[in-house]
C-alpha positions in Angstrom: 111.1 111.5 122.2 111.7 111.9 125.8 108.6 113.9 127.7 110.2 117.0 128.4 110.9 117.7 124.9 107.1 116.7 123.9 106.0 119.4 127.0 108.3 122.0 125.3 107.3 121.6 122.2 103.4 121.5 123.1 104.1 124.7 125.0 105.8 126.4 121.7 102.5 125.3 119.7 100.2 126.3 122.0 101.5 129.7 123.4 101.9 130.9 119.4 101.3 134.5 118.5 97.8 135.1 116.9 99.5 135.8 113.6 101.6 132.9 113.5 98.6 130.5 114.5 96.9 132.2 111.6 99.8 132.0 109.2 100.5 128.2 109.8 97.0 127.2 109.9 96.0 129.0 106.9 99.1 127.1 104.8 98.1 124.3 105.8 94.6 124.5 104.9 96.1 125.7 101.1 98.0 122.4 100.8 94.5 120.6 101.9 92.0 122.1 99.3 95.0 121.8 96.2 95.6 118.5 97.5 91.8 117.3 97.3 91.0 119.7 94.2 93.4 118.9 92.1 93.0 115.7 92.4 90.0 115.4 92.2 90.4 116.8 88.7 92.4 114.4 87.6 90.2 111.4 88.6 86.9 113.3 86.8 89.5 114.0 83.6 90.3 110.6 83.3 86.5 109.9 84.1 85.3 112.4 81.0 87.7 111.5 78.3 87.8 107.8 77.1 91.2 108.4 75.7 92.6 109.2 78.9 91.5 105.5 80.3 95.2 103.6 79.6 96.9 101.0 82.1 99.1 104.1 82.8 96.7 106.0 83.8 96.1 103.5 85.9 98.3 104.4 88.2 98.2 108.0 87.8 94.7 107.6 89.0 95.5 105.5 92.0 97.7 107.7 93.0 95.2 110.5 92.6 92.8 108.6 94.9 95.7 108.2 97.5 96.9 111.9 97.7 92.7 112.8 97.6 92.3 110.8 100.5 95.7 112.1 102.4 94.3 115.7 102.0 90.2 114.4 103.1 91.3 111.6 106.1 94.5 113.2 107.5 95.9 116.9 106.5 92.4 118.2 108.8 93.3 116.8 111.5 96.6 118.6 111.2 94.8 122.1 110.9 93.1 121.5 113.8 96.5 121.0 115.9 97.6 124.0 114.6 94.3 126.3 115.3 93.7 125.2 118.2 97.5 123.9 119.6 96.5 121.1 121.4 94.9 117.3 120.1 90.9 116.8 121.4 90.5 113.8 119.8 91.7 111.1 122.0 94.3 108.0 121.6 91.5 106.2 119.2 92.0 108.8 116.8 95.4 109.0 117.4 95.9 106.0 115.8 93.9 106.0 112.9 95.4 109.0 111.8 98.8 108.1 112.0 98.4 104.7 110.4 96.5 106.3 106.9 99.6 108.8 106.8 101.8 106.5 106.6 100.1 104.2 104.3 99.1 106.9 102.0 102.8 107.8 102.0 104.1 104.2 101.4 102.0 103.9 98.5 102.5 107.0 96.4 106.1 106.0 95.8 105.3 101.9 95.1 102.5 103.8 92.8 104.9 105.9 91.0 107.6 102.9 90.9 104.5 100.9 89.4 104.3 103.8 87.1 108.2 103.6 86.0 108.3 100.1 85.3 104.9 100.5 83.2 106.6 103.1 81.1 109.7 100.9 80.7 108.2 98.0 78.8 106.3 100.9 76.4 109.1 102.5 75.7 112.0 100.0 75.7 110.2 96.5 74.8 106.6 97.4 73.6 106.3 93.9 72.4 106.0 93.0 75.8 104.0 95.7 76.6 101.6 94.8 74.4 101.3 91.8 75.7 101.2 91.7 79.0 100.7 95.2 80.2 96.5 95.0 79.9 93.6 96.3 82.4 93.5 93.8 84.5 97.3 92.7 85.2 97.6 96.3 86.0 94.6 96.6 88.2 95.9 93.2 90.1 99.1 94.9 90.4 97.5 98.0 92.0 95.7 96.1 94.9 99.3 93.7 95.2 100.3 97.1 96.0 97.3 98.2 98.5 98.5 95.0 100.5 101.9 95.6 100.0 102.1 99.3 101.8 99.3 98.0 104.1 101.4 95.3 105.4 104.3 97.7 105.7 102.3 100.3 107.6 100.5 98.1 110.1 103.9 96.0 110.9 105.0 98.0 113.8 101.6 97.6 115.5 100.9 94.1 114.9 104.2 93.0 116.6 103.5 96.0 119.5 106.5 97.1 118.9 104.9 100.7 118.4 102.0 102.9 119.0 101.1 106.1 117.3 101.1 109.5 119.9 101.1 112.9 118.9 104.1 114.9 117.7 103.6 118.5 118.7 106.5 119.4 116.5 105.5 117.6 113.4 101.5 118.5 114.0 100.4 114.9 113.1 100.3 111.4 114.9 103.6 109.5 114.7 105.4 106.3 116.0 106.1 106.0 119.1 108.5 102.9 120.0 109.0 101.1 123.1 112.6 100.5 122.9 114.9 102.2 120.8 116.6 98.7 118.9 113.2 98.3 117.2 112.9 101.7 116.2 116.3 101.6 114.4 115.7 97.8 113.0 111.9 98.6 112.0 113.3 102.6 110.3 115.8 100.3 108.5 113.4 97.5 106.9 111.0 100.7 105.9 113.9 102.4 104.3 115.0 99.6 102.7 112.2 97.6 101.1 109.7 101.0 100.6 112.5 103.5 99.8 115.4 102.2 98.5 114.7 99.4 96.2 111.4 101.5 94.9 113.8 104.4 93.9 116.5 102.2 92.6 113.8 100.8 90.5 112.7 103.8 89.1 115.8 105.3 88.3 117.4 102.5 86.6 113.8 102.5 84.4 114.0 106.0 83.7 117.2 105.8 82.5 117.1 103.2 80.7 113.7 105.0 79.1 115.9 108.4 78.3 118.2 106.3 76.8 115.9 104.6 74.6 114.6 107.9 73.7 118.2 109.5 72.7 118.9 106.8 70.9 115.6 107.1 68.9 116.1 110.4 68.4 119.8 110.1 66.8 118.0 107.7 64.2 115.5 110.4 63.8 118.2 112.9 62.8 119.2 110.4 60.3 116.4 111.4 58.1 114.8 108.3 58.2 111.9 108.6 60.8 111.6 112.6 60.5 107.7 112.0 60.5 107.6 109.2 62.3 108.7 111.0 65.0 106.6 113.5 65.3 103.9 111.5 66.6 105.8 110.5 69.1 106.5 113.6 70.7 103.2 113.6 72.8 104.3 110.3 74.3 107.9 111.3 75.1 106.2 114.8 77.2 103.9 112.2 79.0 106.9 110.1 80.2 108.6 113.0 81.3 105.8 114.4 82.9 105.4 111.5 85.3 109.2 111.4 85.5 108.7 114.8 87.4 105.8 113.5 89.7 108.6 111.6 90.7 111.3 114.3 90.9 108.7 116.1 92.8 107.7 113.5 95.7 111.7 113.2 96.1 112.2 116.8 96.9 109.7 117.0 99.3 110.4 113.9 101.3 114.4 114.1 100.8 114.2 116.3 104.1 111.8 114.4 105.6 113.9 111.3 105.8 116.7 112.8 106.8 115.1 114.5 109.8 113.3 111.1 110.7 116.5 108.8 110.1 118.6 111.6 112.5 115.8 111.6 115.1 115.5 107.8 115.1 119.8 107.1 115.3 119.8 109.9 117.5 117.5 107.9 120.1 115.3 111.6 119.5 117.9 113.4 122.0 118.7 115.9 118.8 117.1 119.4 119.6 115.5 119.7 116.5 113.6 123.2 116.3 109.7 123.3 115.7 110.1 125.1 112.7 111.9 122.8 111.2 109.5 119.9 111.8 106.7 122.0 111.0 108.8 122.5 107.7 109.1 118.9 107.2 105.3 118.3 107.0 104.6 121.2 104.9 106.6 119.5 102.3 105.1 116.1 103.2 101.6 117.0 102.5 102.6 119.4 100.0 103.9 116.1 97.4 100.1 115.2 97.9 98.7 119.0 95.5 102.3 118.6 93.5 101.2 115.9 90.7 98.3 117.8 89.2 100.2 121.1 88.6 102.5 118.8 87.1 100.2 116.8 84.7 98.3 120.3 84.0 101.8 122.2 83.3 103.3 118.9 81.2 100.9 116.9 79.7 98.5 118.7 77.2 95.7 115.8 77.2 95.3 116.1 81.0 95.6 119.9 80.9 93.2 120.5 77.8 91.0 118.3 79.9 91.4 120.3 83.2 90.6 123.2 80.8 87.4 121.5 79.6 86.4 120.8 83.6 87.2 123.9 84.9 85.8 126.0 81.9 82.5 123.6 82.0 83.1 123.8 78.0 81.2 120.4 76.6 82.1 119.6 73.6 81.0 115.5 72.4 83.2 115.9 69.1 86.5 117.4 70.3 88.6 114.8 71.7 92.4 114.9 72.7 93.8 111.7 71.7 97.2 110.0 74.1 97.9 107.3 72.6 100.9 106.0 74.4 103.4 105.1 72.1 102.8 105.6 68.3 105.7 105.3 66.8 106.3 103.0 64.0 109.5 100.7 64.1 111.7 101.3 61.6 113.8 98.7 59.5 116.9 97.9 60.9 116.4 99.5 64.2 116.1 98.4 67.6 114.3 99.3 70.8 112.5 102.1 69.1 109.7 103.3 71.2 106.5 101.6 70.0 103.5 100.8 72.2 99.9 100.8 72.1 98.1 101.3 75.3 94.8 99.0 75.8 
């Protein structure tokens, strides 16, 4: 982005109304607490109920450690850009900052791909599931990913090809590039190998999971596996459930993607208002408080748990059971959705 646009835009933040430096400020700091609250309720859930400690929730808990830490290490340092319109933390801090959004970012979606593919072999070949998908495979696959959107993250700055300045429009630290053909080359690797192939993942899993499920159910309807069923209907609300989380991380950075794929092809010379960056990372740090509304709205064992946190009810012989994957296979039928967690 060119300096004169940067000065404007540091003007627009800094000259605010009082109200308006109030209203944004005081949004923000919403999307902060929810962030770190609620998920913080989802890693002492897990931590209270044994039953809640699966492989899957694994990753559900990694995840909640990831958006925690977005909403402790970088969403302040946005509130104090927009209560104070200006950045007193020097280049240092710059750079920190920028680097953890971004790798917090990468993460969540090779976490919820993770997550997809996990829930694939449950569902659609539990044989395999049960045999490979144990503790620690999955907690080797977690850190695989740790490096993996580490690598990604630090890329730009280990080559020099960027460094990380502030963005008075977007109210955080972002990349600034040197020359404009390794922006573009470096936006199209990210896009590519953290985006695209991550989503394609998880939506040929997830279909191929609903799928499964239809079919299950049709045999169901036969009369056959009526009861059978029935114990399965936990597991299918679970699945969708994290299917949302998903749903819900692509609606809020659909736009941001587009705005930072325009900026980048554009060579930044689009006039972008400040409202509509400002926008942009609202939703961004918003997909950070999104999964535990989610869990707590979907997913009775998490939200029966969230009841017993938040209600400080104690109770040593009430136990919700998730048990991922109950169903017993019937004669005759194939892929029928059978798996037990371990």
């Amino acid at each position: 982005m060119d300096a004169d646009r940067q000065e404007n835009l540091s003007r627009e933040l800094f000259e605010r109304p009082g109200a308006l430096v109030v209203l944004e400020s005081l949004l923000m700091l919403i999307i902060d607490v929810s962030a770190f609250a609620g998920n913080l309720l989802v890693c002492w859930a897990v931590y209270r109920n044994r039953d809640l400690r699966t492989a899957t929730n694994m990753y559900v808990v990694s995840l909640a450690i990831s958006d925690g830490l977005m909403a402790t290490l970088c969403i302040p340092f946005s509130i104090v850009l927009l209560v104070t319109g200006e950045w007193p933390f020097g280049f240092e801090v710059c750079q920190f900052y920028g680097y953890f959004c971004f790798f917090f970012s990468i993460i969540s979606l090779l976490l919820m791909t993770a997550t997809a593919v996990n829930r694939y072999f449950c569902v659609v070949k539990p044989n395999v599931y049960r045999r490979f998908f144990k503790v620690t495979p999955t907690f080797v696959s977690i850190v695989v990913i740790v490096a993996f959107a580490a690598s990604g993250a630090r890329l730009s700055l280990i080559f020099g090809w960027a460094t990380y300045a502030v963005h008075y429009g977007k109210v955080f630290c972002f990349m600034q590039f040197r020359i404009s053909l390794e922006e573009k080359s470096y936006v199209m690797f990210l896009h590519v190998f953290y985006m695209v192939i991550p989503i394609g993942v998880i939506s040929w899993t997830y279909y191929n999971i609903f799928k499964t499920i239809k079919q299950h159910k049709r045999e169901v309807n036969s009369g056959h596996l009526r009861r059978a069923f029935s114990s399965n209907v936990q597991e299918i609300k679970i699945t969708k459930s994290l299917f949302a989380s998903v749903v819900g991380f692509a609606l809020c950075w659909g736009p941001v993607v587009v705005i930072n794929l325009l900026s980048a092809y554009t060579e930044h010379k689009l006039a972008i208002p400040r409202p509509v960056f400002l926008m942009n990372i609202y939703l961004a740090f918003g997909s950070s408080a999104i999964n535990p509304v989610i869990y707590g709205i979907m997913n009775s064992a998490f939200r029966t748990e969230f009841l017993r946190v938040l209600t400080l009810w104690r109770r040593k012989d009430t136990r919700v059971h998730q048990s991922n994957c109950q169903v017993q296979q019937p004669k005759n039928a194939s892929n029928q959705c059978i798996c037990h967690d371990v």
